[in-house]
N, C-alpha and C positions, 0 to 999 in steps of 0.2 A: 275474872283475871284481867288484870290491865295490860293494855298492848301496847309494844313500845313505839306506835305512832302518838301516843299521849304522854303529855309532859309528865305527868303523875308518874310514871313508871320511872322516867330519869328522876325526877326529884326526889323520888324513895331510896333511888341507890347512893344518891350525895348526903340523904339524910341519914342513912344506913352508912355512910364510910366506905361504902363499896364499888364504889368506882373507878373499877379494873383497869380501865383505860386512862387514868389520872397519872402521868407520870409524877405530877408534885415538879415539872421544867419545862421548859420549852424543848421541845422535840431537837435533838440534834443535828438530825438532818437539815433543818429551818437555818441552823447556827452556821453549818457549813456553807450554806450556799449565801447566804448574805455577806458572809466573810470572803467570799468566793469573788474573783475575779468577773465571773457573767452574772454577780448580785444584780437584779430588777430595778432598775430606775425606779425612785419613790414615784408614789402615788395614794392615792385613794384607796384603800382597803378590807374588805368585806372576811371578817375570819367564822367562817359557819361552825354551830354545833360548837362552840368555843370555850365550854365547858369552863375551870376555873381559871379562862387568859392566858396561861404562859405563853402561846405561841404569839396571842393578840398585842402582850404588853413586850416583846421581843420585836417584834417588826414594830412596834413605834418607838421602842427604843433607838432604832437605823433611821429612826426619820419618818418612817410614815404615817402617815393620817387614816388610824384603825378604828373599826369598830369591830366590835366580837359580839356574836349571837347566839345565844340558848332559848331554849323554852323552859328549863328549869331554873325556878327563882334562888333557889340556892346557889345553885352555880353564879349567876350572874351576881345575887348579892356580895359574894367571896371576891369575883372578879373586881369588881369597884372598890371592896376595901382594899385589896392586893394591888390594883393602881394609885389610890390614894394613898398608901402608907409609903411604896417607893415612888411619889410625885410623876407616873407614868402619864402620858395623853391619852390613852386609848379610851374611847367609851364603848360603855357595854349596854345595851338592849335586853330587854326579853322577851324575843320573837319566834312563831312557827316560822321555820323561813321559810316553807312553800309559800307565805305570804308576801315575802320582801317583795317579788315583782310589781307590785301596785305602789308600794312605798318608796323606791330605790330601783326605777327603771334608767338601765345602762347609767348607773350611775356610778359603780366601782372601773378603777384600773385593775384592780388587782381582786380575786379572791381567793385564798387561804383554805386547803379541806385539808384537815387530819382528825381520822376516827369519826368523821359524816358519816362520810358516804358508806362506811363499813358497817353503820347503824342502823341504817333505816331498810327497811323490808327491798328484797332483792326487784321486787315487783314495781316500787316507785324510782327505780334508780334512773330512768327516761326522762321521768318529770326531775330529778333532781339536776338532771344535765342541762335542759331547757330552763330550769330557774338561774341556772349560776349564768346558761349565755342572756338570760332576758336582765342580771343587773349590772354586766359587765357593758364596760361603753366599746365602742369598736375598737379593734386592736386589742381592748382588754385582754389579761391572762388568767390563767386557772393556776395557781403554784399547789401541788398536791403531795400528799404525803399518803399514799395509798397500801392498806392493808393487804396481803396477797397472800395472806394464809389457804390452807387447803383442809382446813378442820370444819368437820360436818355441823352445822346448825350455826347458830349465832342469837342474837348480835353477840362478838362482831361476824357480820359476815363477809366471806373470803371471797374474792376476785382473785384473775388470773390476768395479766398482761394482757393478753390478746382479748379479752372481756373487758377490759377499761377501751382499749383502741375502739373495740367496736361502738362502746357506746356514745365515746368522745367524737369521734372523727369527722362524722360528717359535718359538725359545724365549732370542731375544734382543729385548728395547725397542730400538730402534736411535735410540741418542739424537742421534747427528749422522755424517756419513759426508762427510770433507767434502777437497774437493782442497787438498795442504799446496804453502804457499805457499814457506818458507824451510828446503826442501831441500837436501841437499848438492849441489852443482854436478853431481855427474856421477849422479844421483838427480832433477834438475828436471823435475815435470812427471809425475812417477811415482811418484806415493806420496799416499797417502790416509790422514789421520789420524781416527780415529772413537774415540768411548764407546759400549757397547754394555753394555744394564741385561737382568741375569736376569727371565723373566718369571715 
C-alpha cells in the first residue's frame, strides 16, 4: 500500500481525476485578502504542496515573484501549462519540500499553505513548521489557509485552532488566526485563514 508520505500516492490521485482537494480556483480566501486593504507587500513566494497552481498563478497575478511546489509530476506538469497558456510568472518545481531547506534557506518572504499541512501525517507537522521558518528570511510570513475540520482519519487531516497556535508559536508572531468566512460551499465552516510573522 502506498503511503501518502510518497509522491506516487498523490500522483495516482491526479492521474485518477481524484483530487478532492482540487478546487479547479484559487482558494477565495487568498482573493479576499489580497484585494483587502492589509494585502502583504509583495515579495518572494514559496506556495507548498501547490498542487494544480491556482493559488501560485493568483499571487503572481498581484505582483509577486512565485514559485509553487509538488512532488507530483502531474500536478506540476498542469501547473506550467496552466501558466503558459494565461502568460502567468509563476514557476513551478517538483519538489519533496522537506527538502527545500538546503535549496532555498531563508530565502522566501512569504509562504503560502493551503491543503499542506492538512496532508501530510499528523506526526511530521513539527518538521513541517521548522521547514517553512528555515526558508522564510527574517520577518518572513506564513499566509495560511488552514483545514479545521474535526472528521476522523484523513488526509485531509483536521486541526483545531488551539493545535495550529501550539505548533506555530514559539517561533511564529501569530498575526491573526481567524474563522474564514466565504468558503467554498462544501468547505463552510472549516477552514481558518491566518498570517503568521517569523520571530
Amino acid at each position: 500500500m502506498q503511503s501518502i508520505t510518497e509522491s506516487s500516492y498523490w500522483e495516482e490521485r491526479y492521474q485518477e481525476q481524484t483530487p478532492r482537494w482540487d478546487l479547479g480556483e484559487a482558494a477565495p480566501p487568498f482573493l479576499s485578502l489580497l484585494n483587502s486593504e492589509n494585502k502583504p507587500n509583495l515579495g518572494k513566494t514559496a506556495v507548498l504542496g501547490c498542487g494544480r497552481g491556482y493559488d501560485a498563478l493568483l499571487f503572481a497575478e498581484h505582483g509577486f515573484e512565485v514559485v509553487g511546489f509538488d512532488f507530483a509530476p502531474t500536478a506540476i506538469a498542469d501547473s506550467i501549462s496552466l501558466a503558459k497558456t494565461t502568460n502567468n510568472t509563476a514557476q513551478f518545481l517538483q519538489r519533496d519540500i522537506f527538502n527545500l531547506a538546503t535549496e532555498f534557506p531563508d530565502y522566501f518572504d512569504y509562504v503560502v499553505e493551503h491543503t499542506c499541512f492538512c496532508a501530510i501525517p499528523p506526526e511530521r507537522r513539527t518538521e513541517y513548521v521548522q521547514l517553512v521558518r528555515s526558508i522564510l528570511r527574517p520577518n518572513g510570513e506564513l499566509i495560511a489557509l488552514f483545514f479545521t475540520h474535526s472528521r476522523p482519519g484523513g488526509p485531509p487531516f483536521g486541526s483545531t485552532p488551539t493545535e495550529i497556535r501550539q505548533y506555530f508559536e514559539a517561533d511564529f508572531e501569530i498575526l491573526f488566526l481567524e474563522p474564514v468566512l466565504n468558503s467554498v460551499p462544501s468547505r463552510q465552516g472549516e477552514e481558518h485563514i491566518a498570517r503568521f510573522r517569523v520571530r
